[in-house]
N, CA, C and O atoms as CSV, one atom per row, in Angstrom:
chain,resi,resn,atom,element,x,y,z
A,1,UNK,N,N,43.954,259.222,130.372
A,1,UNK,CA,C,44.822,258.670,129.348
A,1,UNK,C,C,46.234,258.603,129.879
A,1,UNK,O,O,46.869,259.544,130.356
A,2,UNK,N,N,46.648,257.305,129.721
A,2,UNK,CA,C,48.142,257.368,130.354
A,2,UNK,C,C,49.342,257.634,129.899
A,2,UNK,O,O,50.361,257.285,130.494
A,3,UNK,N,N,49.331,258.524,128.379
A,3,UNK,CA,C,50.344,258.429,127.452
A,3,UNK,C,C,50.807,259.830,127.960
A,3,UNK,O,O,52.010,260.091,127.991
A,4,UNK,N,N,49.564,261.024,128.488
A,4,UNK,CA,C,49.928,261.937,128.420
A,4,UNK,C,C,50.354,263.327,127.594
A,4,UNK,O,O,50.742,264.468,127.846
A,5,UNK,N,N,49.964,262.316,126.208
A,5,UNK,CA,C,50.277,262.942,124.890
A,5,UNK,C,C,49.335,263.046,124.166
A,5,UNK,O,O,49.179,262.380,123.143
A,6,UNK,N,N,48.388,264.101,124.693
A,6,UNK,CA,C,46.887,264.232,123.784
A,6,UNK,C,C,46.700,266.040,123.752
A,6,UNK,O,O,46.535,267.002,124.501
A,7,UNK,N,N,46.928,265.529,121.745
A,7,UNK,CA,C,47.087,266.906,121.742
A,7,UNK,C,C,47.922,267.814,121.798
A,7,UNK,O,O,48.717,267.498,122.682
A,8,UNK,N,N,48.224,268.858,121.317
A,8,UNK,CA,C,49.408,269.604,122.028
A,8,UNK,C,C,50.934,269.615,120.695
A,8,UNK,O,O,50.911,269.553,119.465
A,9,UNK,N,N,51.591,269.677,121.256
A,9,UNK,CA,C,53.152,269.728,120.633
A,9,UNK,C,C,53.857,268.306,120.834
A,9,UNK,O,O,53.309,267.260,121.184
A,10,UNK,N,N,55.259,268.527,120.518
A,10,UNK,CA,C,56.353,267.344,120.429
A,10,UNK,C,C,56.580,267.273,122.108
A,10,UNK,O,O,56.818,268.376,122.602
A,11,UNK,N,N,56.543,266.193,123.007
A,11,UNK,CA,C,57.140,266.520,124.115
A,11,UNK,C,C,58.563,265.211,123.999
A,11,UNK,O,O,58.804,264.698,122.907
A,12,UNK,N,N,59.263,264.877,125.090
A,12,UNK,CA,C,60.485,264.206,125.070
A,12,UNK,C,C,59.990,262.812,125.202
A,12,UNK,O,O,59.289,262.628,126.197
A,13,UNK,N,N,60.207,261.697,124.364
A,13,UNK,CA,C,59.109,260.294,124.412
A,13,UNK,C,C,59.987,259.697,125.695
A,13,UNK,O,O,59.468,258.597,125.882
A,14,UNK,N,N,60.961,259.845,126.591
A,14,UNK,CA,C,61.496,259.899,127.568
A,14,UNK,C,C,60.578,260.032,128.908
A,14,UNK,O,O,60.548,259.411,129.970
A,15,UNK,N,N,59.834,261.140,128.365
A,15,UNK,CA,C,58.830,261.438,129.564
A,15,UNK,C,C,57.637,260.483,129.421
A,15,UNK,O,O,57.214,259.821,130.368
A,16,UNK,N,N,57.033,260.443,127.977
A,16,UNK,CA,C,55.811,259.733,127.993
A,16,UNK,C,C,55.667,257.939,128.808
A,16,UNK,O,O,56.232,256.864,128.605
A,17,UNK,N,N,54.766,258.349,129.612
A,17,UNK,CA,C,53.915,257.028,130.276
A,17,UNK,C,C,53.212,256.362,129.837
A,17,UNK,O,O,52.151,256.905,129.528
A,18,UNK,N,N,53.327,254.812,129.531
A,18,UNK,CA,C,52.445,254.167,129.057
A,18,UNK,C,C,51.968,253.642,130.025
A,18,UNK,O,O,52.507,253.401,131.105
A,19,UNK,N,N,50.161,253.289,129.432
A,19,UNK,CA,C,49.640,252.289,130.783
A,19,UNK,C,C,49.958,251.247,130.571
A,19,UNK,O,O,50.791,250.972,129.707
A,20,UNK,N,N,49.269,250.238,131.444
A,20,UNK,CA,C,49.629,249.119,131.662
A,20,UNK,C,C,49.209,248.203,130.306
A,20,UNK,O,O,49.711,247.340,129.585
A,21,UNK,N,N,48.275,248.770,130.405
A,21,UNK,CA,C,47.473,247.875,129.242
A,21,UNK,C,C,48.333,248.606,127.717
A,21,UNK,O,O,48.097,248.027,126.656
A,22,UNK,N,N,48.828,249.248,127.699
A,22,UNK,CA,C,49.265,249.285,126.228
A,22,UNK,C,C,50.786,248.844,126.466
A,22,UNK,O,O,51.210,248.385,125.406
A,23,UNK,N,N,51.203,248.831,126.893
A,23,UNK,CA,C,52.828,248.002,127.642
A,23,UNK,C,C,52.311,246.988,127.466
A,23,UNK,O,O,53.042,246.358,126.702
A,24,UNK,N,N,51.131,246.200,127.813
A,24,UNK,CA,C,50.949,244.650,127.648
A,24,UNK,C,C,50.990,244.789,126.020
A,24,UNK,O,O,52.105,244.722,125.504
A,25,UNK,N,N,49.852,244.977,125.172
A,25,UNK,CA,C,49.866,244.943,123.835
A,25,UNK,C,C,51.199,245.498,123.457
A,25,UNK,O,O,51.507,245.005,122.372
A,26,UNK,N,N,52.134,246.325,123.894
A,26,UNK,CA,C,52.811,246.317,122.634
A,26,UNK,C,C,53.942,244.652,123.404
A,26,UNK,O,O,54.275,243.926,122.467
A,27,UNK,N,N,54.302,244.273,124.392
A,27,UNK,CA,C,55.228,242.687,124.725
A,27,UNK,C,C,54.279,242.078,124.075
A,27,UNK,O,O,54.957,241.553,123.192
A,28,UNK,N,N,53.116,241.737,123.848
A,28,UNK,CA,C,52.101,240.804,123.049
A,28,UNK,C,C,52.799,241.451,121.457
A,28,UNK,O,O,53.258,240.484,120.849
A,29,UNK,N,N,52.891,242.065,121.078
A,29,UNK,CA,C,53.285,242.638,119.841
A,29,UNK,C,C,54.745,242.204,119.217
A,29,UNK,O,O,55.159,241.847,118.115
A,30,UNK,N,N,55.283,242.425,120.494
A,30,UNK,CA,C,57.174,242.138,120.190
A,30,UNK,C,C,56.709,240.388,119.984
A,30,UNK,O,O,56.996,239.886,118.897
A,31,UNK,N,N,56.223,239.784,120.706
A,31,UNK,CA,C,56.062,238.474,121.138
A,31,UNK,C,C,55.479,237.947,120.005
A,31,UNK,O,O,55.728,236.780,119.701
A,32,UNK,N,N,54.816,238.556,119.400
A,32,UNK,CA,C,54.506,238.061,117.907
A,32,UNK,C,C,55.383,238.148,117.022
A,32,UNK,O,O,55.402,237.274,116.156
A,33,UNK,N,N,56.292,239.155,116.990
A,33,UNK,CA,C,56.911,239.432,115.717
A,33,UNK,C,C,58.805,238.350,116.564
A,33,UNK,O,O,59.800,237.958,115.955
A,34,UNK,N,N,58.519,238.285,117.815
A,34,UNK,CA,C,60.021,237.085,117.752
A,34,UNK,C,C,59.932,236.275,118.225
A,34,UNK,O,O,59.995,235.913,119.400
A,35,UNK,N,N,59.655,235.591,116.734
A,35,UNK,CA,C,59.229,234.009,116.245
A,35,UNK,C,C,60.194,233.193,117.394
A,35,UNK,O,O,59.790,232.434,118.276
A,36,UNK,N,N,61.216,233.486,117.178
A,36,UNK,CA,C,62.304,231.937,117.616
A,36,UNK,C,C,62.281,232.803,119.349
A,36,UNK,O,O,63.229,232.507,120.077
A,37,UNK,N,N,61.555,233.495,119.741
A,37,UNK,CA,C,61.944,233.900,121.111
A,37,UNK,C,C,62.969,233.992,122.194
A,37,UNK,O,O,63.053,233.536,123.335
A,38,UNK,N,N,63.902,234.925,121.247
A,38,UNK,CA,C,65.167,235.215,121.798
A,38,UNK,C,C,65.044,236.386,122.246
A,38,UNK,O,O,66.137,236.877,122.525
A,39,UNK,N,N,63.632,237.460,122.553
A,39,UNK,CA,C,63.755,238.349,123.308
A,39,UNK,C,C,64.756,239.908,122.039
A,39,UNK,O,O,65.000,241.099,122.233
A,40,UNK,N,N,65.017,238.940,120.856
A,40,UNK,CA,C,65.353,240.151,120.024
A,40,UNK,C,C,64.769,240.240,118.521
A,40,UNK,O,O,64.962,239.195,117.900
A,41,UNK,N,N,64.199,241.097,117.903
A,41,UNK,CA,C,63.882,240.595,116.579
A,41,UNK,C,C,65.116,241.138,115.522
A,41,UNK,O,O,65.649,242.248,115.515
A,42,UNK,N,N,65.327,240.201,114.812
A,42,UNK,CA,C,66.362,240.625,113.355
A,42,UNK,C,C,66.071,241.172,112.440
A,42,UNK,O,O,64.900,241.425,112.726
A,43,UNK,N,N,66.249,241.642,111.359
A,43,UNK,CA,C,65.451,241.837,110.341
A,43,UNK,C,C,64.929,240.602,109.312
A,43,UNK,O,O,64.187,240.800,108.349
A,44,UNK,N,N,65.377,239.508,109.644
A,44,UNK,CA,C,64.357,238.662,109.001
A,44,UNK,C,C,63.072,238.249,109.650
A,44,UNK,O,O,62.267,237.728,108.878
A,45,UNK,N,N,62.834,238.325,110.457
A,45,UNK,CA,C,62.021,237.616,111.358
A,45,UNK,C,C,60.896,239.089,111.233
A,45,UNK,O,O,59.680,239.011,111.058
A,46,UNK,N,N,61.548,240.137,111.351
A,46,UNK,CA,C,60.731,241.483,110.589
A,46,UNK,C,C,60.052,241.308,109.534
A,46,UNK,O,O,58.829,241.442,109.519
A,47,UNK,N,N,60.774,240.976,108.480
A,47,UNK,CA,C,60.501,241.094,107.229
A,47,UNK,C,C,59.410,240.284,106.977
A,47,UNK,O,O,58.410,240.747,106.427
A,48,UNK,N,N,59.513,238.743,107.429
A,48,UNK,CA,C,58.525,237.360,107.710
A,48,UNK,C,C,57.396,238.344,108.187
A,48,UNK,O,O,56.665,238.640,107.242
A,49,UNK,N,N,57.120,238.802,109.097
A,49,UNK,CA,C,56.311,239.520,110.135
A,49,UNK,C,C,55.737,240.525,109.144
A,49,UNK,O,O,54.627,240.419,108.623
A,50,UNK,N,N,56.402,241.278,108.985
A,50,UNK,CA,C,55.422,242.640,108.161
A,50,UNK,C,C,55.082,242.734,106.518
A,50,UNK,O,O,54.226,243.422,105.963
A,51,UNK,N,N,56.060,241.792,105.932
A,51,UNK,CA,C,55.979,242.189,104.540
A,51,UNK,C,C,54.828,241.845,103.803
A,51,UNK,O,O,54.667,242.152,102.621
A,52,UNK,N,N,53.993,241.185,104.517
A,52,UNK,CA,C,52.378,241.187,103.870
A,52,UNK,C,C,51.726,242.321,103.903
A,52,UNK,O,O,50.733,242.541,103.210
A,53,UNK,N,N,52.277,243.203,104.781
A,53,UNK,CA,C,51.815,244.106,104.825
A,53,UNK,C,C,52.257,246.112,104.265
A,53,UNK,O,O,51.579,247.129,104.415
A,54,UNK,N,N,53.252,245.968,103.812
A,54,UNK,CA,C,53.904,247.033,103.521
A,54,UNK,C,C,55.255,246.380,102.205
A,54,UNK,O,O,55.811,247.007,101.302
A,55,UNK,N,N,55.359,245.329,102.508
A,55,UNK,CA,C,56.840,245.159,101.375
A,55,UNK,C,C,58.604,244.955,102.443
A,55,UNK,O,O,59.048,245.584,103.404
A,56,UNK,N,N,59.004,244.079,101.843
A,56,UNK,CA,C,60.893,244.051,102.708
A,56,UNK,C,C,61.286,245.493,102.604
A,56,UNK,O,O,61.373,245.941,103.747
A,57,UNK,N,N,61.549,246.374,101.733
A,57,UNK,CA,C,62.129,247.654,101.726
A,57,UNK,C,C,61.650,248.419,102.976
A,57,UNK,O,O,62.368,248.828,103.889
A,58,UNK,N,N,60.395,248.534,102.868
A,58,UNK,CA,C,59.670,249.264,104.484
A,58,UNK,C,C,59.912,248.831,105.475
A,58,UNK,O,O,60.108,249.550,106.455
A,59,UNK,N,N,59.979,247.298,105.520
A,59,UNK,CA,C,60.130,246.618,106.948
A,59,UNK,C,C,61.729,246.798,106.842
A,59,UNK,O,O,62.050,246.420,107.969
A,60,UNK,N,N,62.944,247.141,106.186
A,60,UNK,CA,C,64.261,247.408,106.699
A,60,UNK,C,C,63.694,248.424,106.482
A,60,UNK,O,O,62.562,247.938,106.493
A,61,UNK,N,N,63.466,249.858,106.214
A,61,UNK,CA,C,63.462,251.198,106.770
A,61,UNK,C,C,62.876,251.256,108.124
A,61,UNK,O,O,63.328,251.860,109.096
A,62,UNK,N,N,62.031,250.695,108.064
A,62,UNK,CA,C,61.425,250.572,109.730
A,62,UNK,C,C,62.043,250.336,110.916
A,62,UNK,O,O,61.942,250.904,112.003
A,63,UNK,N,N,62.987,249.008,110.388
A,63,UNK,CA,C,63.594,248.567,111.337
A,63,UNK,C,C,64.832,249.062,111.637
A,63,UNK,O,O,65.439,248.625,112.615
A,64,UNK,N,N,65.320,249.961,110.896
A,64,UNK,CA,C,66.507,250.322,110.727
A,64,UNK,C,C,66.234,251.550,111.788
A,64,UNK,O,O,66.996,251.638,112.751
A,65,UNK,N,N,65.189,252.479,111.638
A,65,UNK,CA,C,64.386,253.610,112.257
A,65,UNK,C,C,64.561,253.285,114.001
A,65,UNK,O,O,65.070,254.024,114.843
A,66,UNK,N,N,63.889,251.788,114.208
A,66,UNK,CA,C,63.637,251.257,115.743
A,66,UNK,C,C,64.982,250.968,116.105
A,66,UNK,O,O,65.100,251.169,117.313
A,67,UNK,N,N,66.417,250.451,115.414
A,67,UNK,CA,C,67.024,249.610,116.446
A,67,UNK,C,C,68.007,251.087,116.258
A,67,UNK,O,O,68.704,251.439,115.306
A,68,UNK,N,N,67.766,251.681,117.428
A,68,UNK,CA,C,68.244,252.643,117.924
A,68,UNK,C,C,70.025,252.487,118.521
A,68,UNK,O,O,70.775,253.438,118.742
A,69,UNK,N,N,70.270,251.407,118.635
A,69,UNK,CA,C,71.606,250.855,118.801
A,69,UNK,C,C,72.324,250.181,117.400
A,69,UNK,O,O,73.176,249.296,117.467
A,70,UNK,N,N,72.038,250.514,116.671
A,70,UNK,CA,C,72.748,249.404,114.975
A,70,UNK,C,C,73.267,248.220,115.418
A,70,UNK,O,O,74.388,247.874,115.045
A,71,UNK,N,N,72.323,247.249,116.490
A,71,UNK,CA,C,73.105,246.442,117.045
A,71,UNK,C,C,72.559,245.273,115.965
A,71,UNK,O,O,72.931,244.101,116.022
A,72,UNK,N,N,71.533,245.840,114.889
A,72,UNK,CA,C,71.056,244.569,114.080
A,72,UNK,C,C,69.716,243.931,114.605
A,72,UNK,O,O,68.940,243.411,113.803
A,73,UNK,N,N,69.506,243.963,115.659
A,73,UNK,CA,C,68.305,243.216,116.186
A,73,UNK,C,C,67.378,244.663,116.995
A,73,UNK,O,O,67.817,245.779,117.272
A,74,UNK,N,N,66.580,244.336,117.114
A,74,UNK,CA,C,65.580,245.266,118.180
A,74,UNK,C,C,64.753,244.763,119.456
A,74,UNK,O,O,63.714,244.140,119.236
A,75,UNK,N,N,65.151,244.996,120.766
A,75,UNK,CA,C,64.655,244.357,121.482
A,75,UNK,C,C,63.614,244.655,122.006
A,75,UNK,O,O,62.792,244.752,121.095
A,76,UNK,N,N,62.895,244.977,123.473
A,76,UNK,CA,C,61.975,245.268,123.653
A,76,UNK,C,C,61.615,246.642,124.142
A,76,UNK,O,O,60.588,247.313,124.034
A,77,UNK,N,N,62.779,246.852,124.715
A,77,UNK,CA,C,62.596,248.389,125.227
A,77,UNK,C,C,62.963,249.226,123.497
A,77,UNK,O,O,62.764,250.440,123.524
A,78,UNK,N,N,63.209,248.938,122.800
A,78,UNK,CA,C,63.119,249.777,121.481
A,78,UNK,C,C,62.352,249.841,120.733
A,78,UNK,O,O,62.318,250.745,119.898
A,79,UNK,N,N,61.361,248.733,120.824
A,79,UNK,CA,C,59.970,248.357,119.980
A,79,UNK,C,C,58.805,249.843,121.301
A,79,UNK,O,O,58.032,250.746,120.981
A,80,UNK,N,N,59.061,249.587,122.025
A,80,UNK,CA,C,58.253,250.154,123.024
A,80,UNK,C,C,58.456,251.459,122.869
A,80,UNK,O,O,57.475,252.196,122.974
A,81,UNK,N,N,59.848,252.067,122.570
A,81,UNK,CA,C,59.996,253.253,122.545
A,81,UNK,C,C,59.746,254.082,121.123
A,81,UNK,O,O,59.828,255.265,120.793
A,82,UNK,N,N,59.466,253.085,120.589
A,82,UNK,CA,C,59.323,253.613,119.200
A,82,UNK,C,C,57.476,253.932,119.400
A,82,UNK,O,O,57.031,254.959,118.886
A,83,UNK,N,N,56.706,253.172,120.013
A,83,UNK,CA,C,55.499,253.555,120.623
A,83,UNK,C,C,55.354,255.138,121.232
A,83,UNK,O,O,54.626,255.989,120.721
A,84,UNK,N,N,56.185,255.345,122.409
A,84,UNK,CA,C,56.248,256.407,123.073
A,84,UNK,C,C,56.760,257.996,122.261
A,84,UNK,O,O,56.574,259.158,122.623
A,85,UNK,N,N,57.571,257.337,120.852
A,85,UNK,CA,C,57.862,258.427,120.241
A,85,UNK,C,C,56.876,258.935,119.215
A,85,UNK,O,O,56.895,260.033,118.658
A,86,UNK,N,N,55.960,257.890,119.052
A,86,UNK,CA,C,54.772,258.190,117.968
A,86,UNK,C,C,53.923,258.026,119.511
A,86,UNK,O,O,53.426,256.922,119.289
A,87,UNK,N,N,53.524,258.325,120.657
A,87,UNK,CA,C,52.551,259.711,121.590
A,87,UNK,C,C,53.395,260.818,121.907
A,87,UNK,O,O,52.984,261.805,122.515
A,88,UNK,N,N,54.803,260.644,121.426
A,88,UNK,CA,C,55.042,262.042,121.781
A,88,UNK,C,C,55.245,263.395,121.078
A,88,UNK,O,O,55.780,264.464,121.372
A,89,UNK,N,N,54.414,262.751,119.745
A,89,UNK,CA,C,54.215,263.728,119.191
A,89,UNK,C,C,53.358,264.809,119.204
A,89,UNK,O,O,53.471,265.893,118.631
A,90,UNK,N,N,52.115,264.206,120.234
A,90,UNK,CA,C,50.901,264.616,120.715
A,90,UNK,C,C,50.079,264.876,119.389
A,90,UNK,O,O,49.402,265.901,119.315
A,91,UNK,N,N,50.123,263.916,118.270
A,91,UNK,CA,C,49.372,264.008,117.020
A,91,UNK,C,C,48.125,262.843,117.593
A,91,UNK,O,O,46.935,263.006,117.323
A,92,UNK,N,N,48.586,261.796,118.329
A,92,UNK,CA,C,48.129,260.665,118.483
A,92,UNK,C,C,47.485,260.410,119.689
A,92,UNK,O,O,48.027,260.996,120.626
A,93,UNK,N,N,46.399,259.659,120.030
A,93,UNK,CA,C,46.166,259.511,121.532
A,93,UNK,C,C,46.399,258.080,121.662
A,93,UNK,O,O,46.459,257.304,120.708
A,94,UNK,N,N,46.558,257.693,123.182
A,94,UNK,CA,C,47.031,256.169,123.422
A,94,UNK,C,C,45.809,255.093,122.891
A,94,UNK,O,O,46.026,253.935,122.535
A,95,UNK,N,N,44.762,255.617,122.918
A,95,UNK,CA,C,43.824,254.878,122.177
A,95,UNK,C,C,43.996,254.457,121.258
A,95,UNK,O,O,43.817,253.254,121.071
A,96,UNK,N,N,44.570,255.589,119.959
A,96,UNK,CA,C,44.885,255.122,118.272
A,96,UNK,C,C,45.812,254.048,118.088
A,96,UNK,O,O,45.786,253.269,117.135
A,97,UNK,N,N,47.012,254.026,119.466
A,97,UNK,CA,C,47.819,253.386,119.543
A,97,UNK,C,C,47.309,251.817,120.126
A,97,UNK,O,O,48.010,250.832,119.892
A,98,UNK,N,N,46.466,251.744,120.634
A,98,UNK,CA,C,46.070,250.598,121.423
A,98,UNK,C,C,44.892,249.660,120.080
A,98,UNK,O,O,44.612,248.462,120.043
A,99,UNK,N,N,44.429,250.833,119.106
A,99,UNK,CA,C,43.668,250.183,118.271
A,99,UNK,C,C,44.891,249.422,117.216
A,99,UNK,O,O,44.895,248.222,116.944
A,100,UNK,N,N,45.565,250.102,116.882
A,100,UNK,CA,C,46.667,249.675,115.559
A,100,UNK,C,C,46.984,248.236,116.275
A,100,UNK,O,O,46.611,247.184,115.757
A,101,UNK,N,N,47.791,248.289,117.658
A,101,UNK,CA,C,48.301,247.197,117.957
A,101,UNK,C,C,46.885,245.995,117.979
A,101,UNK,O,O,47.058,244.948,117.354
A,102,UNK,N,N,46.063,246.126,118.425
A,102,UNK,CA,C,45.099,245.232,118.378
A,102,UNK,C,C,44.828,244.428,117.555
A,102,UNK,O,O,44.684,243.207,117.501
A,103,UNK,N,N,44.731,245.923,116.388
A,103,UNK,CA,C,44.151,245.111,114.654
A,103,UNK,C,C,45.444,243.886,114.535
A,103,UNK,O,O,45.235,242.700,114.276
A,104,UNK,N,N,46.756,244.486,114.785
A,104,UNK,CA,C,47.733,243.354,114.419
A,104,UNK,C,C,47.653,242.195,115.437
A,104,UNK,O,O,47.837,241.036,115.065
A,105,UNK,N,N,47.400,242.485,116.625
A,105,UNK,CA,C,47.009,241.145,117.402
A,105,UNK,C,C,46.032,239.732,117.264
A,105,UNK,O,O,46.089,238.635,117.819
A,106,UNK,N,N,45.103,240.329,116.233
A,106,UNK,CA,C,43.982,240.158,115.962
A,106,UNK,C,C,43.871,239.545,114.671
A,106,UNK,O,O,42.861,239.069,114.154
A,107,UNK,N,N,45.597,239.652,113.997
A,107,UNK,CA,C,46.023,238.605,113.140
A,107,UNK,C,C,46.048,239.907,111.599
A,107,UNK,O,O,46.291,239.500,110.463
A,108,UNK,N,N,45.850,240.926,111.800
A,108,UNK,CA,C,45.741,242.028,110.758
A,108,UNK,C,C,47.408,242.333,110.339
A,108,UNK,O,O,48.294,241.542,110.664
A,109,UNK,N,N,47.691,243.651,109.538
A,109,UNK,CA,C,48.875,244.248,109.799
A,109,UNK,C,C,48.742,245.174,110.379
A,109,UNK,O,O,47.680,245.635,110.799
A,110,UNK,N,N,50.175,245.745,110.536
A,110,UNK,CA,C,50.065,246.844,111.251
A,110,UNK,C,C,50.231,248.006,110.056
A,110,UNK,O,O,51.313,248.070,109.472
A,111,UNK,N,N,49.275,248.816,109.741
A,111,UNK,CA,C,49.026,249.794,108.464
A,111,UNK,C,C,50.046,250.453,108.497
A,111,UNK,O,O,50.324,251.217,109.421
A,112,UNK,N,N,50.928,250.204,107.239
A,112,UNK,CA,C,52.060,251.340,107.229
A,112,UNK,C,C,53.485,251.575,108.267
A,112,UNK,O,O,54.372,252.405,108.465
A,113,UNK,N,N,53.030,250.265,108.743
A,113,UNK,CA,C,54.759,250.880,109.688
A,113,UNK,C,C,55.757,250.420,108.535
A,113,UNK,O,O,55.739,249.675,107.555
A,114,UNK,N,N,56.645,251.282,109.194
A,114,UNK,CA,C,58.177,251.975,108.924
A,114,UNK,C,C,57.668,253.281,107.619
A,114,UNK,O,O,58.545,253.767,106.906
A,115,UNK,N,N,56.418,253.645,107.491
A,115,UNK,CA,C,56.424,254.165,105.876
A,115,UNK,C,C,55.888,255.630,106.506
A,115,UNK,O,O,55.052,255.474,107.396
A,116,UNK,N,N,56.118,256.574,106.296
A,116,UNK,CA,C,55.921,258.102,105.601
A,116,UNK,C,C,54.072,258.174,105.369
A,116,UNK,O,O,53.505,257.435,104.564
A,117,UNK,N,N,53.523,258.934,106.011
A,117,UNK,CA,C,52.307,258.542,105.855
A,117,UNK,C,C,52.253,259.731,104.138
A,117,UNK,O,O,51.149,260.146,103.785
A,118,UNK,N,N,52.886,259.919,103.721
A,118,UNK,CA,C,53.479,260.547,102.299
A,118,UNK,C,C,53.561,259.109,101.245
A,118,UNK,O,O,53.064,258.834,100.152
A,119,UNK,N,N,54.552,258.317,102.308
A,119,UNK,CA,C,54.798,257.118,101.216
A,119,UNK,C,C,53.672,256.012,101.411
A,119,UNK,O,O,53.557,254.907,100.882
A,120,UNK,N,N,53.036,256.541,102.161
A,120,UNK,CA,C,51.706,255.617,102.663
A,120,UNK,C,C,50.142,255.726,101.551
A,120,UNK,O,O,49.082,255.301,102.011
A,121,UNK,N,N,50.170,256.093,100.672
A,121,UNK,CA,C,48.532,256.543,100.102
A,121,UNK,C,C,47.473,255.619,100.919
A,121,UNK,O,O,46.527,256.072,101.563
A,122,UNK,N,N,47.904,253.798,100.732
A,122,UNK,CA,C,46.601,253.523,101.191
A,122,UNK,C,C,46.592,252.838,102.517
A,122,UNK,O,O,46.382,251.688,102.903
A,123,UNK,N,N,46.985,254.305,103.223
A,123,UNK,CA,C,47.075,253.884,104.400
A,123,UNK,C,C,45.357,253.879,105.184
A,123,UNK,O,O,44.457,254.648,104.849
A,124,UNK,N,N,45.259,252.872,106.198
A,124,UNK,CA,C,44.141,253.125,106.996
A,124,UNK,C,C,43.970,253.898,107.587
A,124,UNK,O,O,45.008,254.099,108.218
A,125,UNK,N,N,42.800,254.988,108.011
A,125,UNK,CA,C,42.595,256.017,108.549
A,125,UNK,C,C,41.846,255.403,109.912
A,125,UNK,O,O,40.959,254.551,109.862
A,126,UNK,N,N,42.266,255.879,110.892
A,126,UNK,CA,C,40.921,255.959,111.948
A,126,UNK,C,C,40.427,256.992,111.493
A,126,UNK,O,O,40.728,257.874,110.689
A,127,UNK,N,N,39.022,256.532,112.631
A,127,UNK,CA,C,37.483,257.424,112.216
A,127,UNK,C,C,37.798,258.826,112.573
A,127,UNK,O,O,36.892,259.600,112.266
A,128,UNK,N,N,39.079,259.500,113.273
A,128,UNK,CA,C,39.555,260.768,113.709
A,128,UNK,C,C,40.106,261.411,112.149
A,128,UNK,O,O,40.080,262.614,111.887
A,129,UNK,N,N,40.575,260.387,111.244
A,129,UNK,CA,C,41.146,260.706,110.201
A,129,UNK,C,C,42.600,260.691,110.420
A,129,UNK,O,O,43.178,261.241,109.483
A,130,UNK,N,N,43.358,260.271,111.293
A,130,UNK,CA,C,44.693,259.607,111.718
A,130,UNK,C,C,44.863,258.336,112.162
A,130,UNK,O,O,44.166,257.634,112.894
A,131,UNK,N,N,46.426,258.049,111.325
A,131,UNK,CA,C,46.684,257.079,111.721
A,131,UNK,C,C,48.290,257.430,112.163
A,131,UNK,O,O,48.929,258.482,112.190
A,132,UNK,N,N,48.565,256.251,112.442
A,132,UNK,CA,C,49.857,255.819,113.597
A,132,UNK,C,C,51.068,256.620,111.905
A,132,UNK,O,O,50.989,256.392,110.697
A,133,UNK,N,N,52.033,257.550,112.736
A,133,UNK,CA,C,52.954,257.820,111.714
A,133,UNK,C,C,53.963,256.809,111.585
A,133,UNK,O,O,54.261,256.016,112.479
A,134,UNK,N,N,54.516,256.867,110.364
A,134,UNK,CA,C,55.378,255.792,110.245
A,134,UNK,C,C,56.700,255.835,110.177
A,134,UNK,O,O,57.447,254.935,109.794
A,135,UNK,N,N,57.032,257.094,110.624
A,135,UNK,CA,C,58.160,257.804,110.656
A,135,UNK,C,C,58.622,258.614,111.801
A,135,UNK,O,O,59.539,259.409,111.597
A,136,UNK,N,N,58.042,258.502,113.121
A,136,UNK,CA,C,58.749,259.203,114.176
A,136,UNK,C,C,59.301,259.545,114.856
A,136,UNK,O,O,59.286,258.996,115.957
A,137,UNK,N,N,60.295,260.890,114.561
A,137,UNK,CA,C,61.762,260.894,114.867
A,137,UNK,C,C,61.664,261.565,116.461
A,137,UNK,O,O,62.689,261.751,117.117
C-alpha cells in the first residue's frame, strides 16, 4: 500500500506517499471538478460539482477546509493534500480512498465531502464500515 497509512495513529500528511495510481484519480478528480480548466477550482464551479450531492453550504465548508491559502480557488496540490490528510489519519487505507474517488469518476458523488461524518447520517459506508472523513484537520 503506498499511502503508508494503514492503521495506526495521526502521522504528518507531509510524509504520506501516494501511488501513482491514486495521484492519477485524484488529477482525474480535480479535472472533473475544473470545468473551465484553469488548473484552479472556485467555489462556484465547486458548488456546480458537488451540490447534488451534499448541498452549497457543505461544498463552501469543504472548500473553505481545502484552500489552505484563502486564495479563493483550490488548486491541485491542495485537492491532493486534502487526500493525504484523510490517510494520515491512519483511520483509512489508500484503497477506501481509491474507491470514493472512482464512485465519483464513474459519474456518482463523492459521499459527504466537506461534512462531519456527525453531520453526515446518510453517509455511505464501505463494507469495512468506513468511509472517507469529511473533516480532516
Amino acid at each position: 500500500m503506498g499511502c503508508g497509512a494503514s492503521g495506526g495513529g495521526r502521522k504528518d500528511p507531509r510524509k504520506v506517499k501516494l501511488s501513482a495510481k491514486l495521484q492519477g484519480m485524484i488529477d482525474k478528480a480535480f479535472g472533473k471538478i475544473d470545468k473551465d480548466n484553469s488548473g484552479e477550482v472556485d467555489v462556484e464551479e465547486a458548488t456546480k460539482m458537488f451540490t447534488a450531492g451534499f448541498g452549497a453550504i457543505h461544498t463552501k465548508k469543504f472548500f473553505q477546509e481545502i484552500d489552505k491559502d484563502n486564495s479563493g480557488t483550490i488548486d491541485k496540490e491542495e485537492f491532493g493534500f486534502y487526500f493525504k490528510r484523510i490517510l494520515a489519519t491512519g483511520q483509512y487505507r489508500e484503497q477506501d480512498v481509491i474507491d470514493e474517488l472512482q464512485e465519483f469518476l464513474d459519474g456518482g458523488s463523492m459521499p459527504g465531502l466537506g461534512m462531519s461524518a456527525a453531520e453526515d447520517p446518510e453517509k455511505k459506508e464501505k463494507s469495512d464500515g468506513k468511509a472517507i472523513p469529511k473533516h480532516v484537520m
